[in-house]
TIRO-2110 file (N, C-alpha, C; in Angstrom, 1 decimal):
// TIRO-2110
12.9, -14.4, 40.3, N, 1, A
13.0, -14.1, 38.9, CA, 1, A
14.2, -13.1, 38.7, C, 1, A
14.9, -13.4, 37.8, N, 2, A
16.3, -12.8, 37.2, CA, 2, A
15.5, -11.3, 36.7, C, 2, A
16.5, -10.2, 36.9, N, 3, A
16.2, -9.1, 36.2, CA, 3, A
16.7, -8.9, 35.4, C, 3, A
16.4, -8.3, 33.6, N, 4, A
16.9, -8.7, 32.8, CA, 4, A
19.0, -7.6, 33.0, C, 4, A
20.0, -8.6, 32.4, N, 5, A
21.4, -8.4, 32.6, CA, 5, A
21.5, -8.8, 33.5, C, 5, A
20.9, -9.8, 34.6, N, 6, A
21.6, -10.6, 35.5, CA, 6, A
22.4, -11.0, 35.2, C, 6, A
22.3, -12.4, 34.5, N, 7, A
23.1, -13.2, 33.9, CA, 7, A
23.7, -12.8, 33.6, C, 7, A
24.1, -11.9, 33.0, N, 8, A
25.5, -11.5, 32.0, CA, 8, A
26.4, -10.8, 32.9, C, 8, A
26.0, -10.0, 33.6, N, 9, A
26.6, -9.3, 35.2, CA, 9, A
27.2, -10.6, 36.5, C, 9, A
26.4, -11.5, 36.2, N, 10, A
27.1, -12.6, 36.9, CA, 10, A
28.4, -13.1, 36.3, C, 10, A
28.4, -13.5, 34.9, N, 11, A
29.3, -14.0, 34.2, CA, 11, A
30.4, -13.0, 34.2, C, 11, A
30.0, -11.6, 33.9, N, 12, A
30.8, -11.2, 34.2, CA, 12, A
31.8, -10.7, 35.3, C, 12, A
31.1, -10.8, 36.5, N, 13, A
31.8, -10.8, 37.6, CA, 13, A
32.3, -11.9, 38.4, C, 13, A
32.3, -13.1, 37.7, N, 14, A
32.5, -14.6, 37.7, CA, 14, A
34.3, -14.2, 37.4, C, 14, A
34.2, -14.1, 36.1, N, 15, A
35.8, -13.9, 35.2, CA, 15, A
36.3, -12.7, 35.5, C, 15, A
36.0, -11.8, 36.1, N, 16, A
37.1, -10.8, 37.1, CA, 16, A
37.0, -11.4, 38.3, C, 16, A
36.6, -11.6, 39.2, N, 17, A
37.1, -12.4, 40.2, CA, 17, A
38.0, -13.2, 40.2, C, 17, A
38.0, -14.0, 39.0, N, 18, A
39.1, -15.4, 38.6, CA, 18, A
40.4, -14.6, 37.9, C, 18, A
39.8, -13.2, 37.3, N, 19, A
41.3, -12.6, 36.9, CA, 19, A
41.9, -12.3, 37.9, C, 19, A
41.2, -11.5, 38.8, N, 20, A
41.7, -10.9, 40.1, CA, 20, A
42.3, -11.6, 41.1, C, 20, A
42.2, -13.1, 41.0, N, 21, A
42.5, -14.2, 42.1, CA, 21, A
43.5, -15.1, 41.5, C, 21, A
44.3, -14.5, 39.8, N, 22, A
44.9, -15.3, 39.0, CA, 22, A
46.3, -16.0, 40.0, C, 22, A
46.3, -16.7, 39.2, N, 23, A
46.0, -17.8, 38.2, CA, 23, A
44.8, -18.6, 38.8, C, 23, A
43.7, -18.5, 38.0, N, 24, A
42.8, -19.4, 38.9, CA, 24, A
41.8, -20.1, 37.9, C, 24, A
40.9, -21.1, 38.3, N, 25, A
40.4, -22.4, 37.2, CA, 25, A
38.6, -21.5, 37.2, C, 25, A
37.9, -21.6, 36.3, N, 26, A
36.6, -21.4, 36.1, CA, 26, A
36.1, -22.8, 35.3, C, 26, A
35.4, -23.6, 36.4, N, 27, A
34.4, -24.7, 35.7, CA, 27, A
33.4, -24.5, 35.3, C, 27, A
33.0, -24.4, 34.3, N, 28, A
31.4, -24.3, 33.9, CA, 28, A
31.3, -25.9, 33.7, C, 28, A
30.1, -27.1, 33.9, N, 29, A
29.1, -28.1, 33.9, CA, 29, A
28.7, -27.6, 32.8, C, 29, A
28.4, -29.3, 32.1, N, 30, A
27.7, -28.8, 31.0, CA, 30, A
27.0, -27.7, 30.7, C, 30, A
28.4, -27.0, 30.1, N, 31, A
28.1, -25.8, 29.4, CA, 31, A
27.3, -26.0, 28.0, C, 31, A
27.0, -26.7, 27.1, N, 32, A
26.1, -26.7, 26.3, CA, 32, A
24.8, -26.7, 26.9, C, 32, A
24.6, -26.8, 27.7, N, 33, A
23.1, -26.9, 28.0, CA, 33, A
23.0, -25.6, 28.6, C, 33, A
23.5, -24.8, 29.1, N, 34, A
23.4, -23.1, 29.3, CA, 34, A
23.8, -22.4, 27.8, C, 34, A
24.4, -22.5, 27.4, N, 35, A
24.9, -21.6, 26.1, CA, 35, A
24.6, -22.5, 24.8, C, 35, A
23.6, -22.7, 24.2, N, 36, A
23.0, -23.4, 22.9, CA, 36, A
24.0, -22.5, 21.9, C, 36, A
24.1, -23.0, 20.2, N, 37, A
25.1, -22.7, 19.9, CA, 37, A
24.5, -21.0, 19.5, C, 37, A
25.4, -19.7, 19.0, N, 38, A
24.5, -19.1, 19.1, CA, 38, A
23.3, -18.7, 18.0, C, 38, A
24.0, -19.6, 17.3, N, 39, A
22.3, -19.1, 15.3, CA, 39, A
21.4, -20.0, 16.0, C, 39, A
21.8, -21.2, 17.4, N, 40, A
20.6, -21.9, 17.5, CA, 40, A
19.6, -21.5, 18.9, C, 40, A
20.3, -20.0, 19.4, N, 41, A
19.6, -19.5, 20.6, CA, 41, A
18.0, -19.2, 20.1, C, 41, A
17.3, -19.0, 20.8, N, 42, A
15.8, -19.1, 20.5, CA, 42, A
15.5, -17.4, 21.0, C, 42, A
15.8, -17.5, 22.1, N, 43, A
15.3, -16.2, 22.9, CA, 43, A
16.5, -15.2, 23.2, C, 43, A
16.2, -13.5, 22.9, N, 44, A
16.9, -12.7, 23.4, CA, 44, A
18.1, -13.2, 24.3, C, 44, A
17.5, -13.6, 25.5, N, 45, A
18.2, -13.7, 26.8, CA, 45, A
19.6, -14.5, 26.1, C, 45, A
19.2, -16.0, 25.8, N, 46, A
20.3, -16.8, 25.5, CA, 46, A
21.2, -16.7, 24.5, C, 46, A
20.9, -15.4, 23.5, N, 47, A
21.8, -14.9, 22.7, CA, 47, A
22.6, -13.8, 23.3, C, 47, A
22.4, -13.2, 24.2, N, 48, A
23.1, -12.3, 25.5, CA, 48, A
23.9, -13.0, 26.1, C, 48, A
23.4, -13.8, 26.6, N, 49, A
24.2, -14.8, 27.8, CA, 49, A
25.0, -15.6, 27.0, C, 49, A
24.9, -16.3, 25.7, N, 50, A
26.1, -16.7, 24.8, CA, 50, A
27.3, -15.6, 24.2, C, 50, A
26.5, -14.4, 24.1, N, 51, A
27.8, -13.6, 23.8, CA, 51, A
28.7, -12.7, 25.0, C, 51, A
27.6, -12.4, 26.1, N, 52, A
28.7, -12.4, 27.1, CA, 52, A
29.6, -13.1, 27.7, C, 52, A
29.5, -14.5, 27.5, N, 53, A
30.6, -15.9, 27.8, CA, 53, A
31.5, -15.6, 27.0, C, 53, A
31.4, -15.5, 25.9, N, 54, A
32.3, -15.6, 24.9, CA, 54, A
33.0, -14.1, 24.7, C, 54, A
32.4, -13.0, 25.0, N, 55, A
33.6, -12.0, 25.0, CA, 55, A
34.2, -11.9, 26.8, C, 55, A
33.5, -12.6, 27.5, N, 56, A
34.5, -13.1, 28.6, CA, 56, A
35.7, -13.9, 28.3, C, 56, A
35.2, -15.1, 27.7, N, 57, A
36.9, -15.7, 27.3, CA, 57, A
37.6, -15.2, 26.7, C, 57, A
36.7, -14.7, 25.3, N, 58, A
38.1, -13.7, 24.6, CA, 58, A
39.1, -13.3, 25.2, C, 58, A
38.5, -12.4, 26.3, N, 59, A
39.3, -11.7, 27.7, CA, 59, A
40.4, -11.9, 28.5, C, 59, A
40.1, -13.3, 28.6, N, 60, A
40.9, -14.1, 29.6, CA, 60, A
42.6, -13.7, 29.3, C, 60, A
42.8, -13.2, 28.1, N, 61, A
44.6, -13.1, 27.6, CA, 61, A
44.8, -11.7, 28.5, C, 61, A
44.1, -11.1, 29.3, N, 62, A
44.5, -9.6, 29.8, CA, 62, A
43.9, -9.8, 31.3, C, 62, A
45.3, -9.1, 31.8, N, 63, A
45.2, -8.8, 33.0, CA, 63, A
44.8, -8.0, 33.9, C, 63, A
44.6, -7.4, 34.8, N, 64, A
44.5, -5.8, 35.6, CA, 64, A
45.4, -5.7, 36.0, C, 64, A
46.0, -4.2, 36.2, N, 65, A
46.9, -4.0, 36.5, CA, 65, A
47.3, -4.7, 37.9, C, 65, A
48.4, -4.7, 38.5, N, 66, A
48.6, -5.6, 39.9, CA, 66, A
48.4, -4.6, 41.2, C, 66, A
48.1, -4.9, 42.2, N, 67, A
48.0, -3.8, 43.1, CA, 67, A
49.1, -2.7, 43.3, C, 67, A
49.0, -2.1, 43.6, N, 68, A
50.3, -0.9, 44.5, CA, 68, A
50.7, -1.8, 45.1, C, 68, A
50.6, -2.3, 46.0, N, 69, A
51.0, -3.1, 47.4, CA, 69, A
51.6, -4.4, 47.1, C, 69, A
51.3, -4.9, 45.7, N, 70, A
51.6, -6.0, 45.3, CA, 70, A
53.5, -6.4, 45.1, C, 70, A
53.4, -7.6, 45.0, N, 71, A
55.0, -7.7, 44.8, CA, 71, A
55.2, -7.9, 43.2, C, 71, A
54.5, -7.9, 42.4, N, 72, A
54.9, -7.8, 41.2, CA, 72, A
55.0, -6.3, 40.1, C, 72, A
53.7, -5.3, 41.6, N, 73, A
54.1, -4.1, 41.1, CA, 73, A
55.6, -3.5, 41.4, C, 73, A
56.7, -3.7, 42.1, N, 74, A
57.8, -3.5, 42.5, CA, 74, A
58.7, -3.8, 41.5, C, 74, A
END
């Protein structure tokens, strides 16, 4: 059983990982069938987990900074 902010703690450690490893692809599978639209979510949870997705993509236009050690910090 999920404790409640799993989900959203997954997603969001899903899309830093993918920032962190950029340029990189995130597939979600039918995603309508995880994220209903959100006036049509039923339950707390799936109105969480729809707006955590969605202020994750928002996201996606920003970086982290690059490492010290990195070659594009140079």
């Amino acid at each position: 059983m999920l404790r409640a902010g799993e989900s959203e703690e997954t997603i969001r450690d899903l899309f830093n990982s993918a920032k962190a490893a950029a340029p990189a692809l995130i597939f979600i599978d039918e995603i309508d069938a995880i994220t209903p639209k959100r006036e049509n979510a039923q339950r707390e949870m799936e109105r969480r987990i729809v707006a955590q997705l969605l202020t994750c993509m928002d996201d996606l236009g920003t970086r982290p900074p690059p490492a010290q050690d990195s070659k594009r910090y140079k």
